[in-house]
N, C-alpha and C positions, 0 to 999 in steps of 0.2 A: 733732440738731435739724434741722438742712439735711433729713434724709434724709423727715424727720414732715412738714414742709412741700415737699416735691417731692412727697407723696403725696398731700395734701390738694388741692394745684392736680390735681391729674390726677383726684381726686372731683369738686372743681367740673368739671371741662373733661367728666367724664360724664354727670353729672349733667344738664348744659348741653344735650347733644345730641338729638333728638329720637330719643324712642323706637320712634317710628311708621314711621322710614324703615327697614324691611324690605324693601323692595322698589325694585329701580334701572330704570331704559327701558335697554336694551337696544339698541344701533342708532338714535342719533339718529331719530328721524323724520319727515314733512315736519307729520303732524297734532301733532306736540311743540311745533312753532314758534308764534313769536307776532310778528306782522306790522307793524312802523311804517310807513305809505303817504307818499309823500314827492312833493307838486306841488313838480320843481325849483324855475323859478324865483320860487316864493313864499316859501320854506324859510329861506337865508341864505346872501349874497353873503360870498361867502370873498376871491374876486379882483375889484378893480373896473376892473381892463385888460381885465375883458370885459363892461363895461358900454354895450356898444352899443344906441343907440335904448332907453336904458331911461328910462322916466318912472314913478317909485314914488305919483304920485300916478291915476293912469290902469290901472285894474285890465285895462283890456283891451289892455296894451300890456306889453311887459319889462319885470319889476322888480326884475331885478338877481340871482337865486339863481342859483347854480352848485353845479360837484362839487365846487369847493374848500370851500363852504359845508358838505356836505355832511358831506365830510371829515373840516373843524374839530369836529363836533355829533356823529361816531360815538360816542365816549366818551357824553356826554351821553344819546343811544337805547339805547347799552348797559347802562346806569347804570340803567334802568326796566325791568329786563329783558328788552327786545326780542330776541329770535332772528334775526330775517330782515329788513332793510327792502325794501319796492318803489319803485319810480321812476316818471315821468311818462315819457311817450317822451322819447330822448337824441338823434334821430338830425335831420339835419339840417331846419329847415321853412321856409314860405314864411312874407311879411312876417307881420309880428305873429304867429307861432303861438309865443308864450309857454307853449301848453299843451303843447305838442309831438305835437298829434294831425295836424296840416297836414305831413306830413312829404313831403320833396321827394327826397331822399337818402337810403337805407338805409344805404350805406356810412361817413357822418359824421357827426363828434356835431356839434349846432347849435351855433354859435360863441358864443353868446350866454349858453351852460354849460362851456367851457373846451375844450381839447384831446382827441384821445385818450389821450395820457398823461397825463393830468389823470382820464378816464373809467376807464381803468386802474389806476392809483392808487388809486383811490377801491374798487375793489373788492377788491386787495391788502388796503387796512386793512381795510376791514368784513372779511375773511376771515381776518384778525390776530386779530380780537375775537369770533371764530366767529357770525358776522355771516351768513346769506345774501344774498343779493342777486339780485332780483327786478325787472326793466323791463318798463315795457309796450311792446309790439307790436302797432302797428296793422295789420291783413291787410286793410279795408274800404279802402282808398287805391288814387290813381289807377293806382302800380303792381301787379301780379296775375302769377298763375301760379308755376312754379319758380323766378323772381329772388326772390318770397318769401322762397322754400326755401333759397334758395341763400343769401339774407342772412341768414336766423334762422340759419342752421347757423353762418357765418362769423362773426357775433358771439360765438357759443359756445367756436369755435376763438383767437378773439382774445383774448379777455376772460375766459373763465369764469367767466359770468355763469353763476344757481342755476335761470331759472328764467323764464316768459315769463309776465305776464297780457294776456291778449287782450282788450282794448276791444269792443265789440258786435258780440261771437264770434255771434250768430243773425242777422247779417246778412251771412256769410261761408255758400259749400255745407258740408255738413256731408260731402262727397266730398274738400274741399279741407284739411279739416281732420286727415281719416282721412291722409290723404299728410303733411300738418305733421306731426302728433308722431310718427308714423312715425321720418320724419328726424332731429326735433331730439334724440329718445330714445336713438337709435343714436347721436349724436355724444356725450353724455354721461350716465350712469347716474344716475339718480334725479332728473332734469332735472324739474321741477314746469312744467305746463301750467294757468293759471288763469284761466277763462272767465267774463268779462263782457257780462251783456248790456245791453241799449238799452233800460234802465229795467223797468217792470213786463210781462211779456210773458207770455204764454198758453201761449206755447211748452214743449215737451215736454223740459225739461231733460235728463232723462235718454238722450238720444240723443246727446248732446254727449259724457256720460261715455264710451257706447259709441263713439267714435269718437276716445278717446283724451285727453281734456279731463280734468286730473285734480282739479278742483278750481271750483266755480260762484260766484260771486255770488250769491244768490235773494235779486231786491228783494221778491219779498211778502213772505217773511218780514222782512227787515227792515222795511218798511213796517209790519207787524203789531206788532213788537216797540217803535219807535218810538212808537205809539199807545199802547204799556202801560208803557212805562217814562219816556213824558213827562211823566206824574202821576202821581197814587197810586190806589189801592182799583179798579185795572182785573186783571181776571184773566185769569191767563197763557193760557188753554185756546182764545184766538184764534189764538196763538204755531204755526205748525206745532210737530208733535211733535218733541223734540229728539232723542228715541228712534230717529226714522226719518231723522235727518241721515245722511248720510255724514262719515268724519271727516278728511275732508280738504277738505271745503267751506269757502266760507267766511262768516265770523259778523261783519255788521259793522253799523254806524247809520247810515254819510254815508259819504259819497266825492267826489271831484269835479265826479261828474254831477249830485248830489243839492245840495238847502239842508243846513245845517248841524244836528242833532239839538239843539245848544244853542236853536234859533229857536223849537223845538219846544216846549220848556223854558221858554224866558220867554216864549212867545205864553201858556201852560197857566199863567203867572203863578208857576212855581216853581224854585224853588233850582237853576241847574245843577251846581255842586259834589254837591249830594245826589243827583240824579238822576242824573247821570252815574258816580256810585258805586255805585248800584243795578243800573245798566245793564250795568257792564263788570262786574261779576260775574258775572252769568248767562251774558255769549259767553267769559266764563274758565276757566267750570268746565262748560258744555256741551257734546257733540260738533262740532267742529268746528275749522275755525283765526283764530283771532280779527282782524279787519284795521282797524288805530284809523287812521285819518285824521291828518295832521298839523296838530297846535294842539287837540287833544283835550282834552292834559292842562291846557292852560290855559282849556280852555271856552268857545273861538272859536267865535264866531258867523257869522252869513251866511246870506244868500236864496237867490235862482239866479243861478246863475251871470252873472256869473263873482264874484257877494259873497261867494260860499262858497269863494271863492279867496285869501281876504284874505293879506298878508304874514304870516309869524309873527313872534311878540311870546315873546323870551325873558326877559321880568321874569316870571318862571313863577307858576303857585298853588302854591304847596310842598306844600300839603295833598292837592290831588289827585293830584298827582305822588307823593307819598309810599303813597297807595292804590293806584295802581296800578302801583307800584313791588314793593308786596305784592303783590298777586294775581299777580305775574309771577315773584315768588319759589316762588307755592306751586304755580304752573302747571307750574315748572320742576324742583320738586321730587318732588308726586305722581305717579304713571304713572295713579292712577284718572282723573284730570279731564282724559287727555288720550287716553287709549286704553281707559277703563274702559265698562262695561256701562250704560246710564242708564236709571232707573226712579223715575217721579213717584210719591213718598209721600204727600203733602198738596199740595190747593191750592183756593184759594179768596179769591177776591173781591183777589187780591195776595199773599196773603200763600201762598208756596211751599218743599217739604221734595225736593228729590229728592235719591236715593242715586250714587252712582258705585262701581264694583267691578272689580278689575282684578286678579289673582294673587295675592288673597290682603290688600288693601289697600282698609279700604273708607273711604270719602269721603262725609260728607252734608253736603248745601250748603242752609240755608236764609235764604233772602230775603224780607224784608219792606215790601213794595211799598206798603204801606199808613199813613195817618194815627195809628195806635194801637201802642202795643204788642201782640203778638200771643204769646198760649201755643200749644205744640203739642205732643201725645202721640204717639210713635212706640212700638210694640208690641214685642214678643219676634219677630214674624211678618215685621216689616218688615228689625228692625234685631237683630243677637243678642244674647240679652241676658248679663248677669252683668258688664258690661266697661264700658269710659266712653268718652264724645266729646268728645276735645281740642280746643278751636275754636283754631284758627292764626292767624285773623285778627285777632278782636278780645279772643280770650282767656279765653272762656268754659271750663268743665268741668260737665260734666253726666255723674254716674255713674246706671246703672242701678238704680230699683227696684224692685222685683215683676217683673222682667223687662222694665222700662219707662225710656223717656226722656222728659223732659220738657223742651222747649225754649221758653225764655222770650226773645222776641227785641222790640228797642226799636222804634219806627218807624223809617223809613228808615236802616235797618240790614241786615246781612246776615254770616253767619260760614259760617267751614267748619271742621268737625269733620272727624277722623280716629279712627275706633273702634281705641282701643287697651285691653291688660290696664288693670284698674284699678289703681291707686296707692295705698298705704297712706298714708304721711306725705308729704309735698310735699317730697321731698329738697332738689330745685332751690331751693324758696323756704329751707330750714332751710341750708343749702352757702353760698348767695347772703347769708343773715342773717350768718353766725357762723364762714363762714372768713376774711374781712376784718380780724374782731377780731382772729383768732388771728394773723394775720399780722402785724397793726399791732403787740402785744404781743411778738414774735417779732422785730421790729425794732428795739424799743425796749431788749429785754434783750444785742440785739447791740449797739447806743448805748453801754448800762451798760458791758457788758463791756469794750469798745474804750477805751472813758472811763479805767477800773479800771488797765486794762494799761499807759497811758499815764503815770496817778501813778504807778504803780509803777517805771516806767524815769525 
């Protein structure tokens, strides 16, 4: 009997598994990650013996976040499945630079965020929890030239930090930049370089790449995307191509320079739970590396700066945190949605089908940006037929017929399917119904027995 019931849990525990994962990534990557953006001290005071000159009610003055906060909350960023977090400058700055772009001192972190053993620490754990760790570096300051060079490298050697993003990298020579990652590439292998610029600019991004910058900001596209995913029934075909991303860019709505994407949200008089679930699917599952802003998941608000700096507020949304808790589950699982092929199947007026493909693993993501429920037919041509699309998100199945799929998606909804063999009987659901029983009966006749054996002695 023991031997009937060892067997049955290992049919559930099969059953359970998903089918679809044929395919593994291969060498972590940097376009695999998925980015929490972290203004220190807005985030959360860990230690208040470094609460110098801090006034919490004065947004343009300290208000109390450190590393220890920082710390205390990896668990919590790793819990949402974040890969990598980034940092606001660490290094020492002049009065009031809270933001840590006034930097005065390359060599020291501002007292105002704890020690360097505190700043090293801090990246210890995150590298416990396979955490990257990503700070910015201001090059546009009054210091210039190889001290730079010589400080980017020297953080690297101290700390083994993952990774530098550049603050309004187009107002740096792009001679000076060729000489940067030169350097910091050479101190550490796979060292990521991420280039910010100075809002919406004209500028010819792609010369940045050539010069070593491995990874951009592009506000128009976020600016564009912002515009489609503040409302509904606006079509995506303003969005640059996601086709033509690079997939180590990055994919985001806000950041420190910007108003908050939520403002966007309730000026447009709509839900930001629902919007901002429509929104981070699309930088989840498109080319590129997704960067959420700190207080995302609770759908913080703010203007300009510095209200789009506001403290965070850990009495969380459970709900949105629980979505995109998903989408970083399935980020982390597929290889299509992060290194796969992208090709728009449908779109129109919001409502959008594209494919993802990647060795053998294919991935269609649709999203429904729109007020209605929307149908969509995909062909034998698009998608192959004979087989079924598992939605992982919300749980949908749609088998093939006539060589066709047919996706029926709610308003402000969105799934991802994974084209796998079709299924006969619904094992998982029939395992899940009816080994429970067999087991509950199975414990009961071991009750009897024990019972039995007990009269008897």
């Amino acid at each position: 009997m023991n031997r009937i019931i060892l067997i049955l849990i290992a049919i559930l525990l099969g059953v359970s598994s998903p089918a679809y994962a044929n395919v593994t990534k291969e060498n972590r990557q940097w376009q695999d990650e998925t980015i929490y953006s972290i203004m220190i001290d807005r985030f959360n005071n860990g230690n208040t013996q470094n609460d110098f000159d801090v006034d919490t009610k004065n947004l343009e003055k300290y208000n109390g976040g450190d590393f220890q906060g920082i710390i205390d909350k990896l668990d919590y960023i790793k819990d949402m499945e974040f890969t990598a977090i980034r940092l606001t400058p660490i290094f020492d700055n002049r009065e009031n630079g809270y933001h840590g772009y006034w930097v005065k001192d390359y060599y020291k972190v501002d007292e105002h965020f704890g020690t360097m053993k505190d700043f090293e620490k801090l990246v210890n754990e995150a590298h416990k929890r396979k955490l990257r760790v990503i700070i910015d570096f201001p090059a546009n300051s009054e210091v210039k030239g190889k001290n730079l060079i010589d400080a980017a490298t020297w953080w690297i050697k101290k700390t083994n930090i993952d990774g530098y993003s550049l603050p309004e990298v187009n107002k740096v020579p792009i001679s000076f930049w060729r000489e940067f990652s030169a350097a910091v590439k050479q101190e550490k292998k796979d060292f990521l370089l991420m280039g910010v610029s100075s809002g919406n600019t004209a500028d010819d991004l792609e010369v940045y790449h050539e010069a070593g910058i491995d990874s951009l900001f592009d506000y128009n596209e976020s600016e564009q995307m912002r515009q489609v995913f503040a409302t509904t029934d606006r079509s995506f075909q303003s969005i640059p191509p996601a086709a033509d991303k690079q997939n180590l860019d990055a994919h985001f709505f806000d950041n420190e320079f910007t108003k908050r994407f939520t403002k966007d949200i309730v000026d447009e008089r709509q839900f930001p739970g629902a919007r901002w679930k429509t929104a981070l699917t699309y930088i989840y599952t498109t080319p590129g590396i997704p960067v959420m802003y700190y207080g995302t998941e609770i759908a913080l608000t703010g203007g300009d700066i510095p209200d789009n700096r506001r403290l965070m507020n850990f009495r969380t949304e459970k709900d949105l945190i629980d979505y995109i808790t998903k989408l970083g589950e399935l980020r982390n699982q597929l290889p299509s949605l992060t290194r796969g092929t992208m090709e728009m199947l449908y779109e129109k007026s919001g409502m959008a089908v594209y494919k993802r493909v990647y060795k053998g693993e294919t991935s269609i993501i649709a999203i429904n940006n729109t007020n209605k429920s929307q149908k969509v037919t995909l062909t034998g041509d698009q998608v192959e037929g004979g087989k079924e699309l598992r939605g992982l998100l919300g749980g949908d199945l749609v088998r093939s017929r006539d060589n066709q799929y047919i996706l029926i998606v709610d308003r402000d909804n969105s799934e991802i399917y994974v084209l796998a063999e079709k299924t006969g009987f619904n094992l998982k659901f029939i395992a899940a119904a009816v080994i429970p029983g067999i087991l509950a009966i199975w414990f009961l006749l071991l009750v009897f027995r024990r019972g039995k054996t007990n009269i008897v002695e």
